[in-house]
C-alpha positions, 0 to 999 in steps of 0.5 A: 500500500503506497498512499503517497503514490495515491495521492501524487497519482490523485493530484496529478490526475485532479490537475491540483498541487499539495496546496490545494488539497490542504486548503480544501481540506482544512489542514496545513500543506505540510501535512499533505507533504508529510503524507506525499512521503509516506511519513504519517497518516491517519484513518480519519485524514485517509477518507477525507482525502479519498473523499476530497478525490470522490472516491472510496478509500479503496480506489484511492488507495488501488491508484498507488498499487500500479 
């Protein structure tokens, strides 16, 4: 399971930089860094960004399995 290569696919695809999502989301864009590194993530953050992208958890989380 890559989350990073999920959301740098996600963001790619949704033409959106880090700093879009984090604002979108209401967090800071060093989270969303942090995440694009595979350094941290929670369950919670996991689905609002999978919902961010109108997806399930488990599409999103396919993206980064190619």
């Amino acid at each position: 399971m890559n989350i990073g290569k999920s959301l740098k696919i996600s963001l790619l695809k949704n033409n959106m930089e880090q700093s879009d999502l984090a604002q979108k989301l209401g967090i800071h864009q060093s989270n969303i860094s942090r995440i694009a590194n595979c350094k941290t993530i929670t369950t919670e953050t996991l689905e609002r960004i999978a919902g961010a992208f109108n997806m399930k958890v488990s599409e999103f989380v396919a993206i980064g399995e190619d």
